[in-house]
N, C-alpha and C positions, 0 to 999 in steps of 0.2 A: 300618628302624632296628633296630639289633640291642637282644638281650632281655637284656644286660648290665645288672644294677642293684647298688646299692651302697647301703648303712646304714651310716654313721655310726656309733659305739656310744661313747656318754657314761659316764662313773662321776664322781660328783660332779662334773659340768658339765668334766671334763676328759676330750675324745678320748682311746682306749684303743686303738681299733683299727677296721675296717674288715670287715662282715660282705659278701659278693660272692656274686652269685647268678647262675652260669654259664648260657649257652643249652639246656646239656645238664641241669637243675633241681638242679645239685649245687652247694649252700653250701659255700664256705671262710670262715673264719674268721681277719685277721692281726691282730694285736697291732701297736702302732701301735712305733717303736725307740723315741722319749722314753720311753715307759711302760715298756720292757721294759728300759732304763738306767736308769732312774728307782731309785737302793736305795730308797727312801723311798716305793717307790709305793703309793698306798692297793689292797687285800686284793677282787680281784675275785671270786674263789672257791679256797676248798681243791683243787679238782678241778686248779688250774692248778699245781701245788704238788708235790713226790716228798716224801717220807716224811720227807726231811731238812728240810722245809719250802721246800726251795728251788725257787726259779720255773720254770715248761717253759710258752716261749712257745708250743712247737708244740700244732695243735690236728687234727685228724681232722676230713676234709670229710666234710660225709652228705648224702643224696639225699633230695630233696622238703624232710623234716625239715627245721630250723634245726639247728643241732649242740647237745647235749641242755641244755649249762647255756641259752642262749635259748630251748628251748623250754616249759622248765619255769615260763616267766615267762610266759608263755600261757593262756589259760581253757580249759580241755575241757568236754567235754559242750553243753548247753543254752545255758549260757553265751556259750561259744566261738562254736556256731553261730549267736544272736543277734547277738550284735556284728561275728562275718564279714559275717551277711549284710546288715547295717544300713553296712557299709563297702563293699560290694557287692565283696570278694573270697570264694574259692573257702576253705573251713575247712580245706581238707588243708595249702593252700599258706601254709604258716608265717612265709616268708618276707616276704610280702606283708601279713601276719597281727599281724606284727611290728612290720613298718613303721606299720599304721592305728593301732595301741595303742602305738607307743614314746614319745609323750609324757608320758604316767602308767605304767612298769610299777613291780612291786615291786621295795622298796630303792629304790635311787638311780643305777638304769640308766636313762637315756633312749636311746633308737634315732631316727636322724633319717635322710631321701631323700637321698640323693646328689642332684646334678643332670644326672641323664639323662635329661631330658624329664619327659611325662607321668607321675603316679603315681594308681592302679599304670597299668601300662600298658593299654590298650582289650583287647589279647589278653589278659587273666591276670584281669580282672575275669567277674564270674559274668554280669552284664547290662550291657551298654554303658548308663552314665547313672547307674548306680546308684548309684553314687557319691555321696557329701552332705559338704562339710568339717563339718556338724553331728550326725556320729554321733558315739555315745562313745568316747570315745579313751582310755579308760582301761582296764587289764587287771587283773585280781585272781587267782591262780592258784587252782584246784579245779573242781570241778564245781558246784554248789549256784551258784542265780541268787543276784546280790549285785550291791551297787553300791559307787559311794564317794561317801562322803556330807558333806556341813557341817552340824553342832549350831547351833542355834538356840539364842539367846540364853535364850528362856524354855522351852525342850523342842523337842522335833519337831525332825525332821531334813530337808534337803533337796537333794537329787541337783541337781546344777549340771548345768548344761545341754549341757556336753558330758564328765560324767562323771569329769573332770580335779580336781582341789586339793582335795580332800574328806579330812580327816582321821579319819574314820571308816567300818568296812565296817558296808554295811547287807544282813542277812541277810534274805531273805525268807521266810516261810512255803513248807513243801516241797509240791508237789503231790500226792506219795505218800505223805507220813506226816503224821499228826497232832501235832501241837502242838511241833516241834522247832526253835522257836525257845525254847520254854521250858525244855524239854530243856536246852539248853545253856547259855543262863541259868544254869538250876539248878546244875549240875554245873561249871562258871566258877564260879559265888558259892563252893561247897564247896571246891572245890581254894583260894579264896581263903583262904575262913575257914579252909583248914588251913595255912596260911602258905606256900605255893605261890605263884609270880610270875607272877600274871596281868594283862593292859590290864581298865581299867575296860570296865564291860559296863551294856548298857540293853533295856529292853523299850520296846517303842517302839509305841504302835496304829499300824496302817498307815491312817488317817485322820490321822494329826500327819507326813503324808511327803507330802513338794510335788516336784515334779519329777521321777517317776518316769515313764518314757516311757507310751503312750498304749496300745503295742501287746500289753502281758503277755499280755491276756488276762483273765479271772476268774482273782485268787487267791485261794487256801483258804485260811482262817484269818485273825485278828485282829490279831495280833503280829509283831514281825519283832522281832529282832535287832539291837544295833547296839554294834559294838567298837572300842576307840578303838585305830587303828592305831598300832602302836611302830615302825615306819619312816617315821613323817612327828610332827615335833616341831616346835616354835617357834623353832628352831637351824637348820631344815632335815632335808631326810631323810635318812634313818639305812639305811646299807647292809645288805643281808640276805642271805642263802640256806638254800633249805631242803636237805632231805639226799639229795634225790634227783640237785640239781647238786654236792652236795659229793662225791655217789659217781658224776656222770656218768652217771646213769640217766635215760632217757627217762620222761614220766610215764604210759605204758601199763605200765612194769615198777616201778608204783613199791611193788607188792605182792611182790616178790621182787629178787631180787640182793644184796640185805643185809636183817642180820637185827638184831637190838635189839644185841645184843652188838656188831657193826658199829659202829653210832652211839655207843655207852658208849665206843669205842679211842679214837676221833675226838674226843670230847668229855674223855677222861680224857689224851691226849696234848696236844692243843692247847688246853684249855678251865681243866680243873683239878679240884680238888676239890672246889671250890664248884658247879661245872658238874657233876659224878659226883653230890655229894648230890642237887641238884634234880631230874637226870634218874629217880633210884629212885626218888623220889618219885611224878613224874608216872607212870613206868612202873607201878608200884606201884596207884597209884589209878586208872589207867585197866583197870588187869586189874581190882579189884573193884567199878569201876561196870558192868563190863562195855562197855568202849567197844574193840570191832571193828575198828577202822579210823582205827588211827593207825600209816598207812603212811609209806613215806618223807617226803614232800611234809606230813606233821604234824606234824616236830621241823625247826627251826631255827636257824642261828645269827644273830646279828647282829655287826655293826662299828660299836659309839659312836663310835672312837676313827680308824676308817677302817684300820686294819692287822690288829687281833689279834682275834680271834671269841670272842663270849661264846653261851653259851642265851639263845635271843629267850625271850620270855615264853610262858607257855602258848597254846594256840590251840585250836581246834576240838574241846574235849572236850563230851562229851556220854555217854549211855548209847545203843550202840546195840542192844542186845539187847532192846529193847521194842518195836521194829520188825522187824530177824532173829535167827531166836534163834540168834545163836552161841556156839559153842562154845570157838573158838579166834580167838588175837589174828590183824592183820593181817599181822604178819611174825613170824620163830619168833624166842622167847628167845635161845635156843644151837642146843636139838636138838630142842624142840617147838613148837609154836606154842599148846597146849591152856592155856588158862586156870586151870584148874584143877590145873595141874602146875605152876604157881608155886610153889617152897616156900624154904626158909631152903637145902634140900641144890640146889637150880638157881642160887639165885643164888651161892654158893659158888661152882659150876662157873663160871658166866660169869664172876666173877670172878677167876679162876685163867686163863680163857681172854684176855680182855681185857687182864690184867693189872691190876685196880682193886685198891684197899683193903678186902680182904674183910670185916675188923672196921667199917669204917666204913659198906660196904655193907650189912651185916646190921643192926648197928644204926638206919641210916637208914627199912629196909624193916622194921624190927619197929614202930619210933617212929610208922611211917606208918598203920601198920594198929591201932595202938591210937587212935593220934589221928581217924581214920576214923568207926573205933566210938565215940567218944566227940561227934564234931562230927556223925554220921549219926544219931544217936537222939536229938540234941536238936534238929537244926535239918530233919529229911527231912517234918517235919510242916507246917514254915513254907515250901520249895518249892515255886515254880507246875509240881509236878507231879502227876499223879492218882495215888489209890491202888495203882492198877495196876501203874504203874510204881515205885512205891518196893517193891512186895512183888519185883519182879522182879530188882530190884538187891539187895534183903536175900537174894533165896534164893541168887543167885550168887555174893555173897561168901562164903556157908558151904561152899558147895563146893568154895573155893580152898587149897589145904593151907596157904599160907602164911597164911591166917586162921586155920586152926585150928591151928598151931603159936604164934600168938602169944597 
């Protein structure tokens, strides 16, 4: 039987096109002609898109890999390797990777088997048998174990039993660090209270959580996390991407190949101004919580409307300089990456680079950092976080020129 297989690839329950998986392990990628005739067809990604906005059905096959916007819908780390191997495929082979999770991935991509026989095939599986149609078939993209979850009427949350329809992610307690599900709690509620567009957020005892598989392990800590996903609403789901398919970046590079200014082009050409203010914002307040690690795959867009991209709401902020102490953001500004070289004279620069509204941009990032200081010294006392880490965040914001300019 030849190792030819084929995926399906849904956007809003309508065929888009056909992902093909050679005997030689090289994925191509076609666009299906309706879609690619289609004027009115709903917005799969920017990456498919030239500068003028206009559509390039063609795509670049890659080897092993899915080709990067499908792979970025994918879990890495712990995750990834959990759910491979509970589907009894190989974690490298994405394609296959793909297929076990494309009932539930982010947005409103589904992936479905061709019918080429068996799935996956006896040869591509890691153990003959391993297989279960009762694993989770759902994918959430990042590292950090999570699930998808459904609220309960009266609290507590519960992981359906195959992973699938849950409109909320439930974060768990990190093996490595302490208390970071409150963490981010904390730092979600503050970007709230300072009018920043965040999904409602929960603290949740992991005693109020039913259905979580049997295999974790012991986990650390009391708390989990639990965020109401803005890609799945009462309408249906709501298409997304984050920025590392909007630039076509794999997610091993999603700490390099584009840099903040990157994302402000992309959101100040296609998004607008209302997009430019929120992103200084969050930009702004992730440099003086001190949060590390909002790399590509941490800013997003979504599609309400299924054509034109707005800023998804906030996501995974946290402080993470209470666990490594850095120095510098995930990707650089313009020309540094250093935290502390935030000022009134860099973001000028990026804005002259970019091409943004520099008046509107300074104003934004002064407004940001006064309202900071004014919502961090009434509420850093009512955070589920310890002393520790609030001294760690007050000393890092003084260090940021653009705090002491404001």
């Amino acid at each position: 039987m030849s190792d030819l297989r084929t995926l399906n690839i849904f956007l809003h329950d309508q065929k888009i096109g056909v992902l093909t998986l050679l005997p030689s392990d090289q994925t191509i990628f076609s666009f299906d002609e309706n879609y690619i005739n289609d004027a009115k067809r709903a917005t799969l990604s920017l990456s498919f898109e030239d500068k003028n906005g206009d559509f390039i059905p063609a795509v670049k096959p890659s080897q092993i890999q899915v080709p990067p916007f499908f792979s970025n819908l994918l879990p890495e780390g712990p995750l990834r390797d959990y759910l491979a191997e509970h589907a009894g495929v190989n974690a490298k082979r994405e394609f296959f990777l793909l297929w076990a999770l494309g009932e539930d991935l982010p947005g409103a991509i589904t992936a479905q088997a061709g019918d080429e026989g068996d799935w996956p095939p006896i040869s591509r599986r890691q153990e003959a048998g391993a297989f279960t149609p009762d694993f989770m078939r759902f994918s959430l993209a990042g590292v950090q174990l999570k699930f998808s979850g459904v609220m309960k009427p009266k609290g507590g949350l519960t992981i359906p039993a195959k992973g699938i329809g849950g409109s909320w992610i439930v974060k768990l307690p990190s093996p490595q660090y302490d208390a970071v599900p409150e963490n981010e709690f904390a730092m979600m509620t503050l970007a709230g209270q300072m009018g920043m567009d965040v999904p409602e957020v929960k603290l949740v005892d992991m005693s109020k959580i039913s259905g979580l598989p049997n295999d974790l392990g012991k986990i650390k800590g009391e708390m989990a996390l639990a965020v109401k996903r803005f890609d799945r609403t009462d309408d249906g789901k709501v298409h997304m991407e984050d920025f590392a398919q909007v630039f076509g970046v794999y997610p091993d590079h999603k700490y390099e190949k584009a840099s903040y200014k990157n994302i402000a082009e992309v959101i100040s050409m296609r998004v607008g101004t209302q997009g430019v203010e929120e992103y200084i914002r969050r930009l702004v307040f992730c440099t003086l919580i001190g949060n590390a690690d909002m790399h590509l795959k941490n800013w997003s867009l979504i599609y309400p409307d299924m054509r034109e991209p707005k800023l998804s709401p906030a996501y995974d902020l946290l402080s993470t300089i209470p666990y490594i102490a850095d120095k510098t953001m995930a990707l650089k500004y313009v020309k540094t990456k250093y935290m502390a070289d935030l000022s009134l004279e860099l973001l000028s620069y990026m804005s002259t680079k970019a091409m943004l509204p520099e008046k509107l941009v300074l104003k934004i990032a002064k407004d940001t950092v006064q309202n900071f200081r004014e919502v961090w010294a009434k509420e850093k006392s009512n955070l589920p976080i310890n002393k520790e880490t609030v001294d760690i965040i007050s000393k890092n914001t003084e260090r940021i020129r653009l705090y002491q300019e404001v």
